[in-house]
C-alpha positions in Angstrom: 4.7 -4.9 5.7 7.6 -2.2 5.4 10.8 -3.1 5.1 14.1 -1.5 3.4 13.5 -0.5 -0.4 16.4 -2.6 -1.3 14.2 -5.8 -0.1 11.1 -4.4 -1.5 12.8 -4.1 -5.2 13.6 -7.4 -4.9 10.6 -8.7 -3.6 8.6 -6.9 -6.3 11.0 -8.3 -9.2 10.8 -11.5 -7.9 6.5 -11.2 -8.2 6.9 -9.7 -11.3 8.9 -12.5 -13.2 6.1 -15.0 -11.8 3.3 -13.1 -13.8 5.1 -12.7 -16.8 4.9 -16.2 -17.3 1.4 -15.9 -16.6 -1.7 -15.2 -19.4 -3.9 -12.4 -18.4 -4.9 -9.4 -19.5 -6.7 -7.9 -16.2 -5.8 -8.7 -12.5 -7.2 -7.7 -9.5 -4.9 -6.6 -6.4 -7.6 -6.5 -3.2 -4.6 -5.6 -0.4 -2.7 -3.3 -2.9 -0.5 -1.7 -0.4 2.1 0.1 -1.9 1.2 0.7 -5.7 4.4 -0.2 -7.3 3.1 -3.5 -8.6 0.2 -2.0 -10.6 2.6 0.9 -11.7 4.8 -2.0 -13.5 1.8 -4.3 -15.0 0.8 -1.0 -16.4 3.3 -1.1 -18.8 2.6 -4.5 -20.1 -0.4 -3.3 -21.6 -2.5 -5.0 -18.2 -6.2 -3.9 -16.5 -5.4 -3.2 -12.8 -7.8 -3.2 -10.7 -6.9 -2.9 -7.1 -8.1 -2.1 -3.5 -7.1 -1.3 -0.2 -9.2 -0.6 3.1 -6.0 1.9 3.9 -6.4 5.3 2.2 -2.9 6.2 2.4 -2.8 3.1 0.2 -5.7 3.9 -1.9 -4.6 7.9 -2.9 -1.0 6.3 -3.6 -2.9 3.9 -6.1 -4.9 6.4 -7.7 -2.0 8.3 -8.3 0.2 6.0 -9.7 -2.5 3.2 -11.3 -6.1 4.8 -12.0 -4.5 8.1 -12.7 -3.3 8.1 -16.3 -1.6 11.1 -17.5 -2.1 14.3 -15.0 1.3 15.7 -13.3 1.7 17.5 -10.7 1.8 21.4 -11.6 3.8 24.0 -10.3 0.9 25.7 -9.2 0.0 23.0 -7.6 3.3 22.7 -5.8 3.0 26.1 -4.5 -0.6 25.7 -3.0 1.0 22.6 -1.3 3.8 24.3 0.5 2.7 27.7 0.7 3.0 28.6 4.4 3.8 25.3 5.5 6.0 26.3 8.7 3.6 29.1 9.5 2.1 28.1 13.6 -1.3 27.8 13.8 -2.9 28.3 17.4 -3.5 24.4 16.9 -3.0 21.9 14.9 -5.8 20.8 12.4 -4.8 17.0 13.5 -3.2 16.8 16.7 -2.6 13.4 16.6 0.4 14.3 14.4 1.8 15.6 17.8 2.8 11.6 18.8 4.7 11.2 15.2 6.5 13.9 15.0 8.7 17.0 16.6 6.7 20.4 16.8 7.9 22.0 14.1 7.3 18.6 11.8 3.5 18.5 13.1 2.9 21.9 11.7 4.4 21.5 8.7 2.6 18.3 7.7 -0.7 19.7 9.0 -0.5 22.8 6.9 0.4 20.6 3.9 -2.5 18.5 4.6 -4.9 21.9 4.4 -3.3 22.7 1.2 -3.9 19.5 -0.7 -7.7 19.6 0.1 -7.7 22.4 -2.2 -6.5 20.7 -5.2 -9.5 20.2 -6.9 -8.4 17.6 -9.3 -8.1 14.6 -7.7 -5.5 12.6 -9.3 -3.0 15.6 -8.9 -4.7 16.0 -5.0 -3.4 11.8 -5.2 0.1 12.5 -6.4 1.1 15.5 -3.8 -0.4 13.1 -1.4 1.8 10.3 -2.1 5.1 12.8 -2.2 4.4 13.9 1.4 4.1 10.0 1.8 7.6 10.2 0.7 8.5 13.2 3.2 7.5 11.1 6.0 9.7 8.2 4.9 12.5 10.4 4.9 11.9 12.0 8.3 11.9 8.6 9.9 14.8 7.4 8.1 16.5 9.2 10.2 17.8 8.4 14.0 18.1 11.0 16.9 22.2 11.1 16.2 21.8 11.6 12.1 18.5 14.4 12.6 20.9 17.0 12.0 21.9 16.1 8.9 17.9 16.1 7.8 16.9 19.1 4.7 14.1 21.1 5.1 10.5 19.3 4.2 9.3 21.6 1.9 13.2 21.0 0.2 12.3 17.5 0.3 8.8 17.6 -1.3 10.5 19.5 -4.0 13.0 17.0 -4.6 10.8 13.6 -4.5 8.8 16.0 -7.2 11.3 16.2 -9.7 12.2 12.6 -9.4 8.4 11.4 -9.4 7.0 8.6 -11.7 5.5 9.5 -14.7 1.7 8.1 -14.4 1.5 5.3 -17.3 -1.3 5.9 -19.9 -2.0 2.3 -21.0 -5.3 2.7 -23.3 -7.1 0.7 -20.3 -9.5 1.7 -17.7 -7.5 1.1 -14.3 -9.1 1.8 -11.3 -8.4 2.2 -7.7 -11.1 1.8 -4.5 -11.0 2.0 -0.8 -13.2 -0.6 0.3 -12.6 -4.1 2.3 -10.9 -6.9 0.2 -14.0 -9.2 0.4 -16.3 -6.7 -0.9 -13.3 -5.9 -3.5 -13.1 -9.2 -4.7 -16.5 -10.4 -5.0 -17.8 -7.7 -7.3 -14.2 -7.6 -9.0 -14.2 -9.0 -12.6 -10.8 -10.1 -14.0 -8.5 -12.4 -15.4 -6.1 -13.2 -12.3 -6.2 -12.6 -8.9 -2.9 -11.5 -6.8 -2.9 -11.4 -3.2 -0.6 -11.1 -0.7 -2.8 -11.7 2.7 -2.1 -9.4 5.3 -0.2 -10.6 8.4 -1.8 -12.3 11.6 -1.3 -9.1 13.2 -3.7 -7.2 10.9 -4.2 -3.7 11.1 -3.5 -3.1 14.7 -0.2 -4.1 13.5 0.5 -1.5 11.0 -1.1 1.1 13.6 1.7 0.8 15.6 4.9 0.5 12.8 6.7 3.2 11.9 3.9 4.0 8.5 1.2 4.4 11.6 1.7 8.3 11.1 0.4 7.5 7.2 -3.4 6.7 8.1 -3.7 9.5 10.5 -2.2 12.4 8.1 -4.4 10.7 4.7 -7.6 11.3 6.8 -6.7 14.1 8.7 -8.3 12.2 12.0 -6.5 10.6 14.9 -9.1 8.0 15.5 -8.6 6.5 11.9 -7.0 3.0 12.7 -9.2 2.8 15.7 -12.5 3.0 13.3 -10.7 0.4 10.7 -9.4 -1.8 12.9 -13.0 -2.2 14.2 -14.5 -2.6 10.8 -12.2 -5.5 10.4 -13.5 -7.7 13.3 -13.8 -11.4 11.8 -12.4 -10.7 8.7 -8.5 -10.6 7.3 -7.4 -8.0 8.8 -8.0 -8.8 12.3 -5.5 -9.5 14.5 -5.4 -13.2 15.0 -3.6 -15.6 17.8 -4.3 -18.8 16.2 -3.4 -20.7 13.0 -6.5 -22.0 12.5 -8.3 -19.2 12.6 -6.3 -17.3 10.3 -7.0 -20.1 7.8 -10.3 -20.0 8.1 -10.4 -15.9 7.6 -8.2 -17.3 4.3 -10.8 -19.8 3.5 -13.6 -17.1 3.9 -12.3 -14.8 1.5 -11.0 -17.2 -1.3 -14.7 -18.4 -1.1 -15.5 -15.4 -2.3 -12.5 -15.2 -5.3 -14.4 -18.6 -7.1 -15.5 -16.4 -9.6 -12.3 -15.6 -10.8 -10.1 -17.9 -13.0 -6.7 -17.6 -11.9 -5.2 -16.7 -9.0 -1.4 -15.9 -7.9 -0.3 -16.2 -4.3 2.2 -14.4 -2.8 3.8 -15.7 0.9 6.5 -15.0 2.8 6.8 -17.5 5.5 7.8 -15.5 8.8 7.2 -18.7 11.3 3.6 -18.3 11.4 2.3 -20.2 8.9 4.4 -22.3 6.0 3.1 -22.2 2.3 2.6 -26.0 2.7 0.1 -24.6 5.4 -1.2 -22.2 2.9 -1.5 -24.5 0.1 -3.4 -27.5 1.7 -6.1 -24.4 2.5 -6.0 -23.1 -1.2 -6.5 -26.7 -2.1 -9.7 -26.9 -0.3 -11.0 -24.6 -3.4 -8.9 -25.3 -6.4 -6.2 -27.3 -8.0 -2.7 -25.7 -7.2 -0.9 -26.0 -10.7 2.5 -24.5 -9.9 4.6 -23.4 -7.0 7.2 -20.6 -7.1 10.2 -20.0 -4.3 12.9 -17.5 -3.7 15.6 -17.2 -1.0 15.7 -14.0 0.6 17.9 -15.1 3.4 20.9 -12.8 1.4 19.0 -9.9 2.8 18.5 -8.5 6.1 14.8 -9.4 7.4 15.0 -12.2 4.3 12.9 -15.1 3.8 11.5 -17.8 2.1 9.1 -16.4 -0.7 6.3 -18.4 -2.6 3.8 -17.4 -5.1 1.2 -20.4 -5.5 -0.4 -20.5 -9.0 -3.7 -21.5 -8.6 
């Protein structure tokens, strides 16, 4: 789920003052998302291990958790933007055509073709995740405001001179792109954190304003169309029913026995309550502590629960 940054901070502090209290020295993250979680445990000296079926999410994770110490060269940042308004007779992805304006399309496309040529792969990750950070910027803006937009390739300069230093924490972190109950049940590690995607699923995300993010990564308009059918009966699918969302929950916490601890993380939007959540977590494990915040300060804001299990 996307919402402002201002939220997000927040949300992530509040997660990150529940696993403080928490002992574990390697955790496994199977619907990573955005990677700023396993940026922070980083620092304290924690194993991350996380996934998500998403490769926009998956290159912004290598960058920022498996990577440990390679920056983005200048060199590198010329390869990326070198030619990046110059028309092609078509674009490479067309698909980007439905995003954005024209002159947007081409310069997104051409950055695209660029990166693939950054042969090592956690710099390839990090002027992936910057452009990630271009397209945020484009749609922060409304029809009335575009004028007051930079150029892109201004942009991608600026995000990389304000970029995160990757964190070298003498451990071996890794990122894959593979679907969270494979993840998990091969996934050896202290604690579990999960935030479970939203009834919606996938076809949900396709159509927000990070659809364009999928598309660009893998360079292919038909991407959510291919993952969104490789998600059929599993979390991930878009689901009517409480009850069947539950048992999709049940399903995959079947497969998380293996490991000791887990951590919870639910925002109640009026589909399902923690309570809900809980008497299902319950079915597997003994819940030993409950934690809640009030978001309702802030605009979309919420009840929050992590569920210590």
């Amino acid at each position: 789920m996307f919402t402002n940054s201002t939220t997000n901070r927040r949300w992530l502090g509040f997660e990150l003052s529940v696993l403080r209290r928490l002992k574990f020295n390697s955790v496994a993250i199977p619907f990573a998302g955005q990677p700023d979680l396993g940026w922070y445990l980083k620092f304290w000296g924690k194993q991350i291990l996380d996934n998500d079926v998403c490769q926009w999410a998956w290159w912004s994770s290598r960058a920022l958790v498996e990577n440990s110490g390679e920056a983005l060269t200048e060199e590198d940042v010329s390869l990326t933007l070198g030619e990046a308004y110059v028309p092609h007779r078509r674009l490479h992805n067309p698909a980007l055509a439905r995003f954005f304006s024209e002159m947007d399309a081409v310069w997104f496309d051409n950055v695209w073709l660029n990166i693939q040529q950054i042969e090592n792969e956690h710099r390839r990750a990090l002027a992936i995740m910057l452009v990630l950070g271009v397209g945020d910027y484009v749609f922060s803006f409304t029809p009335e405001t575009a004028e007051l937009r930079r150029p892109l390739s201004e942009v991608f300069l600026a995000l990389w001179g304000n970029q995160r230093q990757a964190v070298d924490n003498d451990k071996e972190n890794y990122s894959v792109n593979r679907d969270a109950h494979d993840f998990i049940r091969g996934a050896r590690a202290d604690l579990m954190f999960v935030r479970f995607p939203r009834p919606e699923g996938l076809a949900g995300l396709r159509h927000s304003t990070a659809g364009w993010r999928e598309i660009w990564v893998r360079g292919d308009g038909e991407a959510w169309n291919h993952l969104i059918a490789n998600q059929r009966g599993r979390l991930g699918d878009d689901v009517a029913s409480k009850e069947h969302y539950l048992q999709l929950v049940g399903n995959f916490l079947s497969r998380s026995k293996h490991i000791g601890q887990w951590a919870i993380s639910h925002t109640e939007d009026g589909f399902l309550t923690a309570g809900e959540l809980g008497d299902a977590i319950k079915q597997f494990r003994r819940i030993d502590l409950t934690y809640n915040k009030d978001f309702s300060d802030v605009i979309g804001g919420r009840n929050t629960f992590i569920i210590v299990a």
